[in-house]
C-alpha positions in Angstrom: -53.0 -88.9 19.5 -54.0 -85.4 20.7 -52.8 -82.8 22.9 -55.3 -83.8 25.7 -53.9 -87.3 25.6 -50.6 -86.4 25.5 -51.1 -84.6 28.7 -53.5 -87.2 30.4 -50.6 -89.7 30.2 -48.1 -87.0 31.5 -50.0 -87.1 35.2 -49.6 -91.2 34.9 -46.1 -90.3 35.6 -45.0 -90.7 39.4 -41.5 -91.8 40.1 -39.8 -91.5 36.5 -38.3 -95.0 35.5 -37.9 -96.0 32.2 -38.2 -99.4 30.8 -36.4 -100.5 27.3 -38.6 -102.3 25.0 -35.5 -103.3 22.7 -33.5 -106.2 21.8 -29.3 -106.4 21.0 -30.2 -107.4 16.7 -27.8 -109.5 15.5 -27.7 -112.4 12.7 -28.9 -115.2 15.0 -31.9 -113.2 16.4 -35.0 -115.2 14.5 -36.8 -113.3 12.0 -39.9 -114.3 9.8 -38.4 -115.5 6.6 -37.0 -115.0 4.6 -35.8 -111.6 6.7 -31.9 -111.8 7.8 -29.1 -109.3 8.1 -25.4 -109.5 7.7 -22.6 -106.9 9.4 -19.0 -106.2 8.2 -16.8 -104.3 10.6 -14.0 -103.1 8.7 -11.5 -99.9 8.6 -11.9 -97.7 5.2 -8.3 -97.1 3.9 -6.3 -98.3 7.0 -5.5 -101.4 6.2 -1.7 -101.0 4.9 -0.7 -97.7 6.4 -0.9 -95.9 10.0 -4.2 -94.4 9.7 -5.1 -90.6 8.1 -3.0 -87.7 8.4 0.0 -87.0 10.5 -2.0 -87.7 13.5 -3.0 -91.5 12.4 -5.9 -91.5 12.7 -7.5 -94.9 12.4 -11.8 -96.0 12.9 -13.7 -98.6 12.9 -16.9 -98.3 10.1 -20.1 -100.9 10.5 -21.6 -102.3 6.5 -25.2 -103.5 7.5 -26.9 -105.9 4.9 -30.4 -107.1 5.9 -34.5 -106.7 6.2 -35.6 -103.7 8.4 -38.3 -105.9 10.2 -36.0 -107.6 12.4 -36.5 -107.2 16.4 -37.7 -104.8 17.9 -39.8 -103.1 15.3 -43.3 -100.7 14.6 -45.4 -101.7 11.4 -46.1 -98.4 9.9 -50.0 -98.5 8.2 -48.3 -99.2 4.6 -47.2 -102.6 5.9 -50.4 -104.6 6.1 -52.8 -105.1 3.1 -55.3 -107.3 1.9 -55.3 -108.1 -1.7 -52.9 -105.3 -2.0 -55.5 -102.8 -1.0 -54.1 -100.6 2.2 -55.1 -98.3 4.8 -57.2 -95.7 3.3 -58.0 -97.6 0.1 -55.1 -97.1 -1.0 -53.8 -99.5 -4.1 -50.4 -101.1 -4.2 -49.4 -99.4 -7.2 -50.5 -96.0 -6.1 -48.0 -95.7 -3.2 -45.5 -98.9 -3.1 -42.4 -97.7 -5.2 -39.6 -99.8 -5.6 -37.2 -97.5 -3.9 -40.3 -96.6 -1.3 -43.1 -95.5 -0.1 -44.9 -92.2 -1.5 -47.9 -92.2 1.5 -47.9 -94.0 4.6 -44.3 -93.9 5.0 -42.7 -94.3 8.8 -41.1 -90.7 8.1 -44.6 -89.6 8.7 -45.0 -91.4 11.7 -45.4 -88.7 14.6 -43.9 -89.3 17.8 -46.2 -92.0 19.8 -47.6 -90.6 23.3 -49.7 -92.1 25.3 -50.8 -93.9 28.1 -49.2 -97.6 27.7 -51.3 -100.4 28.9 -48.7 -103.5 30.1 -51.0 -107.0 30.0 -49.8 -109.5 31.8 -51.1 -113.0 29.7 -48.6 -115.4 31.1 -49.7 -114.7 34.5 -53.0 -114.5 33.6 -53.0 -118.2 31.9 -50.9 -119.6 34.8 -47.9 -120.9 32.7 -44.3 -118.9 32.4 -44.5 -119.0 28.3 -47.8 -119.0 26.5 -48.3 -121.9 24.9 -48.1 -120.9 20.6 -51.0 -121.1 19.0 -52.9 -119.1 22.0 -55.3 -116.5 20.8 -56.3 -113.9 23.1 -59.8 -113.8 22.8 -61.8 -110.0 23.4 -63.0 -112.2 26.4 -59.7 -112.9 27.8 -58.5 -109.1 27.7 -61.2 -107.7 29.1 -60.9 -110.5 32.0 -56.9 -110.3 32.3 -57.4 -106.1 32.2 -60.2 -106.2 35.2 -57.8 -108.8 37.0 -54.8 -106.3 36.8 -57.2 -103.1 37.8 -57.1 -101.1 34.4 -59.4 -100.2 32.0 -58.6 -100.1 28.3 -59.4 -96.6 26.1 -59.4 -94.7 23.2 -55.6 -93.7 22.2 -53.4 -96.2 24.2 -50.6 -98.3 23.7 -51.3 -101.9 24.7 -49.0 -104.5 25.3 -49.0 -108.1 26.1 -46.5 -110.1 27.5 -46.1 -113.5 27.2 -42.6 -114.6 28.3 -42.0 -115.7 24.3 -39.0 -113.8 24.4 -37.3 -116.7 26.9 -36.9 -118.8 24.1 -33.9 -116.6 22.5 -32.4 -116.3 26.1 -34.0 -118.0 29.0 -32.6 -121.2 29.9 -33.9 -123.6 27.6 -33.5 -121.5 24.4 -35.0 -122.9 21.4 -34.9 -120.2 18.8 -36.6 -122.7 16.0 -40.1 -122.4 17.9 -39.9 -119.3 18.5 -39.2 -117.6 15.1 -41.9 -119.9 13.3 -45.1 -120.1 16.2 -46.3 -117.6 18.9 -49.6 -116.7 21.0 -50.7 -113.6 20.6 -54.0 -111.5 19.8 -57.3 -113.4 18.1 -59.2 -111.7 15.7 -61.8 -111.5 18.0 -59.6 -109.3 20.3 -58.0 -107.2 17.4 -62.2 -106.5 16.6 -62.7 -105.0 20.3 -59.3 -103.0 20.5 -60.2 -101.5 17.3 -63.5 -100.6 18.5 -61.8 -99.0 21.5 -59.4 -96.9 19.3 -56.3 -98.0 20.4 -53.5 -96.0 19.4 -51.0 -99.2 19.0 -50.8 -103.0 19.7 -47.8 -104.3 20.2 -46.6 -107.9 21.7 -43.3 -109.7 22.9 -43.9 -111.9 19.8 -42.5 -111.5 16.2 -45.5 -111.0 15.0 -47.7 -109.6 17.6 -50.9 -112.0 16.9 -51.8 -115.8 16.9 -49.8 -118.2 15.2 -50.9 -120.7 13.5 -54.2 -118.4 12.8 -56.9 -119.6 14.5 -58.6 -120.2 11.2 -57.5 -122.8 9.1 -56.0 -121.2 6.0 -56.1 -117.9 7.4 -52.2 -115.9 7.6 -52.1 -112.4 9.7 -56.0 -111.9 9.5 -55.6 -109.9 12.7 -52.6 -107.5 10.7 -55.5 -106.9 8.4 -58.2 -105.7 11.6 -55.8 -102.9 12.9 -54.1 -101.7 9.9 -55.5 -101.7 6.8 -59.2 -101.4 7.9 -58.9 -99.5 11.4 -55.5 -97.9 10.9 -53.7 -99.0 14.3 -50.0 -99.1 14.3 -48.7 -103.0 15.5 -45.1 -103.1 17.9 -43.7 -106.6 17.6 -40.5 -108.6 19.5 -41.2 -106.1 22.9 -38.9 -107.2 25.6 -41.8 -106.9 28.3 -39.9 -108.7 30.7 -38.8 -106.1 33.2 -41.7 -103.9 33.0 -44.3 -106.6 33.8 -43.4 -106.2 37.3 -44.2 -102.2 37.4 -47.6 -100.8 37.3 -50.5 -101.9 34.8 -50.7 -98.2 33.3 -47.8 -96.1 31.9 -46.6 -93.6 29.7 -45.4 -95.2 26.3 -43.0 -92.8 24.3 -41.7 -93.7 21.1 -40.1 -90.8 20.0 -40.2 -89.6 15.8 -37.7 -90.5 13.6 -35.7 -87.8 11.9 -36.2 -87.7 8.2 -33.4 -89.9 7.3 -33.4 -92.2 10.2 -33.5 -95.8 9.3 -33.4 -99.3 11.5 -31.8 -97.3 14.1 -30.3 -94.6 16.1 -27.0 -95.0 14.1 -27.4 -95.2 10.8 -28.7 -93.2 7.8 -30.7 -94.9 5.6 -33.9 -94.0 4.3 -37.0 -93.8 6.3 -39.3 -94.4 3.2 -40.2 -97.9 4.3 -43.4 -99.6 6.1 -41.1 -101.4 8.9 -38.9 -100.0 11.3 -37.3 -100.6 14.5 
């Protein structure tokens, strides 16, 4: 991300809407196992008086137990390895600390700015949700980009929507196949966004790529492509869903976390972690 791109994606903007990428988290939302969360609404020191001071003043406070990488979420380039080598060469050991990560961090993470790039694969295969175990080929992305008009290039955001995310809450819900299958991008099409220079990949999938792999044996081969070996940050569970019917080409703003900011807007955990929604 650079200055010039920042301000190339700026003029993309014409009428000002904004679309939500997010999802409401909760314990039912699917999650790749063994990932789950827990939350405890309760009222500190309340429960056998009016409340505190002569005022009584009584609150509700939140207790979150669970796994960062739940909905909507960026993998920051210390998630992905292969044999425990990461981005930059980096060794496990070096960086991966118990209580979190010395490089690569998501506190690092600058704000992401660019021009967003929305692809439309349902459409583009003719079927409302994308049958699992689809991999978008390099060939099908550059043919489902020149159908929509747009041209991918160095430092965007793209997106690809699917329709996956009907499964939590469209009306035949099965949340089973959707938390344990997906379509998504082939290793074939991580190879030719990399050698764009995409900024980001991102999906409205749990885990952004083909699943099961599209080699036998193989597990997140295309996680391994853009992070660790071309250093491209992945979005996963995107609600696409409303912005598929805008334009092909818009601004994508993700904004940077502070430097305590955790899973979300609300809370203050650390940030020294490789997931984070």
């Amino acid at each position: 991300m650079t200055e010039a791109s920042v301000m190339q994606a700026k003029d993309l903007i014409t009428k000002g809407k904004v679309y939500s990428l997010g999802l409401i988290v909760d314990k039912d939302l699917p999650a790749f196992a063994p990932r789950s969360l827990s939350l405890t609404i309760l009222q500190p020191g309340q429960t056998e008086n009016s409340g505190l001071g002569s005022n009584a003043f009584t609150y509700n406070d939140d207790i979150f137990m669970g796994w960062l990488g739940i909905g909507p979420q960026i993998d920051g380039l210390g998630h992905a390895g292969v044999d425990h080598v990461y981005y930059g060469d980096r060794a496990l050991n070096d960086f991966a600390k118990p209580d979190g990560l010395t490089e690569l961090g998501l506190e690092k993470l600058p704000g992401l700015v660019g021009r967003g790039i929305l692809l439309d694969m349902a459409k583009f295969y003719g079927q409302d949700i994308v049958q699992e175990g689809t991999a978008y080929t390099a060939d099908d992305i550059k043919a489902a980009a020149k159908a929509q008009n747009v041209e991918i290039r160095k430092g965007d955001v793209v997106l690809f929507h699917s329709g996956w995310l009907n499964l939590i809450d469209g009306e035949t819900p099965d949340l089973k196949r959707y938390g344990s299958v997906e379509p998504g991008v082939g290793v074939s099409g991580a190879e030719y966004l990399a050698e764009i220079g995409v900024m980001a990949v991102g999906a409205d999938t749990w885990g952004m790529e083909v699943v099961p792999a599209e080699e036998e044996g193989a597990a997140f081969k295309v996680h391994q492509i853009l992070q660790p070996e071309h250093g491209i940050y992945i979005l996963e569970n995107m609600d696409t869903r409303e912005a598929r019917g805008g334009r092909s080409r818009r601004v994508f703003l993700r904004p940077r976390p502070g430097a305590a900011a955790g899973s979300g807007p609300d809370d203050h955990q650390s940030d020294r972690h490789s997931l984070k929604r």
